[in-house]
C-alpha positions in Angstrom: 220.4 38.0 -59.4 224.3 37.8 -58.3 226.5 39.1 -61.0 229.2 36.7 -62.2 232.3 38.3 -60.1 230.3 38.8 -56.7 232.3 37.0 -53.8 228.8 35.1 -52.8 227.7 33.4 -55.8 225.9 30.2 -55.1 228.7 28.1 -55.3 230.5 30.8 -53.4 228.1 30.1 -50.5 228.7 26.8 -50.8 232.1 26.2 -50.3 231.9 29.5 -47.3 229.5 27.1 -45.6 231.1 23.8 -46.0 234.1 24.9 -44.6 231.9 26.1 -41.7 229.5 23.1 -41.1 231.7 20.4 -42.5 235.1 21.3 -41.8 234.7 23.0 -38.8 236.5 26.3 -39.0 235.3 28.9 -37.0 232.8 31.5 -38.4 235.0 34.4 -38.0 238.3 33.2 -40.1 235.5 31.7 -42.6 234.1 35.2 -43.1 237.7 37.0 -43.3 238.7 34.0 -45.6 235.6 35.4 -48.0 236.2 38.9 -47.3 232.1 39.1 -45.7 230.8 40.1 -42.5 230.0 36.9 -40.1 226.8 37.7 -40.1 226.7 36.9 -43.5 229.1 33.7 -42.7 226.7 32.5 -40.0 223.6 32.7 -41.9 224.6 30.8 -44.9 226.6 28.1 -42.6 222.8 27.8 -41.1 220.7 27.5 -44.0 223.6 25.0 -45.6 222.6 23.1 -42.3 219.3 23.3 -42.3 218.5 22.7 -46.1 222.0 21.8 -47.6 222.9 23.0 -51.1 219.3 23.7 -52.7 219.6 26.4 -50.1 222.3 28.2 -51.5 220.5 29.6 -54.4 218.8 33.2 -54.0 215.1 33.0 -53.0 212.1 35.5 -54.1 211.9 38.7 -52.1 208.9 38.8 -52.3 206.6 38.5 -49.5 204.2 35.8 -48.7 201.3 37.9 -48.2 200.3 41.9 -48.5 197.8 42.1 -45.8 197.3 46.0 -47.1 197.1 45.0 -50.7 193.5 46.8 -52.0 190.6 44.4 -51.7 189.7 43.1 -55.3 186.1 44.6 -55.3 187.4 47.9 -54.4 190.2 47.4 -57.5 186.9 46.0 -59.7 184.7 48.8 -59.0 188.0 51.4 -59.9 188.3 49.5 -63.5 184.6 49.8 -64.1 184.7 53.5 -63.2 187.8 53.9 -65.4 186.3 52.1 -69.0 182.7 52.5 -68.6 182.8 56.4 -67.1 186.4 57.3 -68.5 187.1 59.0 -64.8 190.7 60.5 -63.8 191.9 58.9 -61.1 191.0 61.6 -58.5 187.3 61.4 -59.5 187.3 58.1 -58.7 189.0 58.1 -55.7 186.3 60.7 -54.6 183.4 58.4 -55.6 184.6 55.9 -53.9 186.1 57.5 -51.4 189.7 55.8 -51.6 192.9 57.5 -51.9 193.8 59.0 -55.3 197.8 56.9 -55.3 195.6 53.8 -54.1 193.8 54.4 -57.3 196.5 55.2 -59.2 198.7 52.1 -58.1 195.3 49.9 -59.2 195.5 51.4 -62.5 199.3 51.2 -63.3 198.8 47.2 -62.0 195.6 46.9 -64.0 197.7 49.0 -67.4 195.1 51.4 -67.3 196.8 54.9 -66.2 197.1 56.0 -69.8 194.3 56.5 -71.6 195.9 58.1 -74.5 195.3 54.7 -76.8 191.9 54.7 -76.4 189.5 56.0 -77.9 187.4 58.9 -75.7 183.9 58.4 -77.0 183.5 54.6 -78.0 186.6 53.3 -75.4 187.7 51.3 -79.0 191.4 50.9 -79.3 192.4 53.9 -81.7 193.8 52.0 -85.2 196.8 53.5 -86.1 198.3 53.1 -89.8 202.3 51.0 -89.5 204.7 50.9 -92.3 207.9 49.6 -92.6 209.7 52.5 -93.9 209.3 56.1 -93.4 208.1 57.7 -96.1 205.9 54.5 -97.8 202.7 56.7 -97.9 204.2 59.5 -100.4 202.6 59.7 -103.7 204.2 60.7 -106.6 202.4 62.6 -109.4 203.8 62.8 -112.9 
């Protein structure tokens, strides 16, 4: 996300590259004029010709594909090692012969790093009292 006073805003963009592709100026004064580098000019000029002003807004960077991403029976057999056998994560990464931050990334995607609100023996959430106010549990005696 582009914060409001950033030179390159969308509609920033869009006037640096219509005064590239429509009016002609050269990419060097256009990127002086905007106080960018022209490689910066040149690429938004391009994608304002290739896919006019939808393509001025900012896209994911996020990639397409994670060709190393862990295979989802690997991450399945790690969360049924984790609830039914209550393992740390470098037990199971010597069951299963993975590496112990592989195991650990599974569990911090799958929420399951901390055990700590869990119960150890039944693997029921532990119930924990709320109140609104400190103090609502005091009893008075007279």
């Amino acid at each position: 996300m582009v914060h409001a006073n950033a030179v390159l805003t969308p509609r920033g963009r869009l006037l640096l590259a219509r005064l590239i592709v429509d009016e002609g100026w050269p990419i060097v004064r256009a990127a002086e004029h905007f106080h960018v580098s022209w490689p910066t000019a040149k690429r938004w000029a391009t994608r304002y010709a290739e896919m006019g002003e939808p393509g001025m807004q900012d896209r994911s960077s996020r990639p397409y594909r994670s060709p190393n991403r862990t295979p989802q029976l690997v991450v399945r057999r790690i969360v049924r090692l984790r609830w039914r056998h209550r393992l740390s994560p470098l037990a199971i990464a010597s069951e299963l012969c993975v590496p112990a931050s592989t195991v650990h990334a599974v569990l911090v995607r799958c929420r399951l790093n901390r055990l700590s609100h869990i119960d150890i023996r039944t693997g029921e959430p532990i119930r924990r009292y709320e109140h609104d106010h400190p103090g609502s549990m005091i009893h008075f005696l007279d």
